[in-house]
C-alpha positions as CSV (number, residue, x, y, z in Angstrom):
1,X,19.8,-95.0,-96.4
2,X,19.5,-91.2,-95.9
3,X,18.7,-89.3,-99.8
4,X,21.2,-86.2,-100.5
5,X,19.8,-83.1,-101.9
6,X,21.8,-81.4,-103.8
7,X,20.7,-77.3,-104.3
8,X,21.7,-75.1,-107.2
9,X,21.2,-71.5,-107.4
10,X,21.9,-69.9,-110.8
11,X,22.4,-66.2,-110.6
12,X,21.7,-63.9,-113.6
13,X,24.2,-62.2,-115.2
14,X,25.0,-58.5,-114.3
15,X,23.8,-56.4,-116.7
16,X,25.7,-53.1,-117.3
17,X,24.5,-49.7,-118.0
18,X,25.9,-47.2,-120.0
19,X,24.4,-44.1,-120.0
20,X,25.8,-41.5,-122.3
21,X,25.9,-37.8,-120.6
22,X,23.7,-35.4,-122.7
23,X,24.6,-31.5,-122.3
24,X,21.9,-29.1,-121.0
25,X,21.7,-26.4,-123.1
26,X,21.0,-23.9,-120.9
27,X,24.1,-25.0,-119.0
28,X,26.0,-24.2,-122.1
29,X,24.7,-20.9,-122.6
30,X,25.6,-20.1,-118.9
31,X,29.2,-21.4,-119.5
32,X,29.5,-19.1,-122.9
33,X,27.9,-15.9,-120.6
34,X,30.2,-16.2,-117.7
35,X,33.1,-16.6,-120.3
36,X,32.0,-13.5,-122.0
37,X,31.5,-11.4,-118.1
38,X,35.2,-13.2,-117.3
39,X,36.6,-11.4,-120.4
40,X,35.1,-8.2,-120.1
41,X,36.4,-8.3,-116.6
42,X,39.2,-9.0,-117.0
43,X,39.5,-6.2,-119.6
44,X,38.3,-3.3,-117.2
45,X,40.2,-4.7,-115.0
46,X,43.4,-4.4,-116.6
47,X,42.6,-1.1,-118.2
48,X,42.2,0.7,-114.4
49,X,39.6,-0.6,-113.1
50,X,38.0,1.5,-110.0
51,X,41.5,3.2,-109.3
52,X,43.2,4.6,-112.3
53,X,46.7,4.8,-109.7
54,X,47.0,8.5,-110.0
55,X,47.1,8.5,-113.8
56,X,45.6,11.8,-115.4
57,X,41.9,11.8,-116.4
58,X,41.2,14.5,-119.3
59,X,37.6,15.8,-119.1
60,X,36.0,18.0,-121.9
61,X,34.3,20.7,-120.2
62,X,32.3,23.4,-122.4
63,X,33.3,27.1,-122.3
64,X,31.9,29.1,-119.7
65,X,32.2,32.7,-119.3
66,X,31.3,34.6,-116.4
67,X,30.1,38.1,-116.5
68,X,29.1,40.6,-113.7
């Protein structure tokens, strides 16, 4: 008479991790700096930027007399 084995294999459980994301502050500060440059861009941007497109440009100058 032949003997049956019978084999069990139990596996574990999964486990599951949760891992919460933690800010950098330094990466926040960068965010809040580039923000800022962004806006001030954007300002001297909108205000002319390098061409003024032929618009007038008043200059003070001081008053000079010439004599001979």
């Amino acid at each position: 008479m032949a003997i049956e084995r019978e084999t069990i294999v139990e596996h574990a459980p999964r486990e599951t991790v949760v891992v919460e994301g933690r800010s950098n502050p330094f990466g926040i500060i960068g965010l809040i700096l580039a923000a800022v440059a962004a806006a001030l861009l954007i300002l001297w941007l909108v205000n002319g930027g390098i061409s003024s497109d032929g618009d007038a440009v008043n200059v003070d100058l001081p008053n000079v007399t010439v004599t001979e």
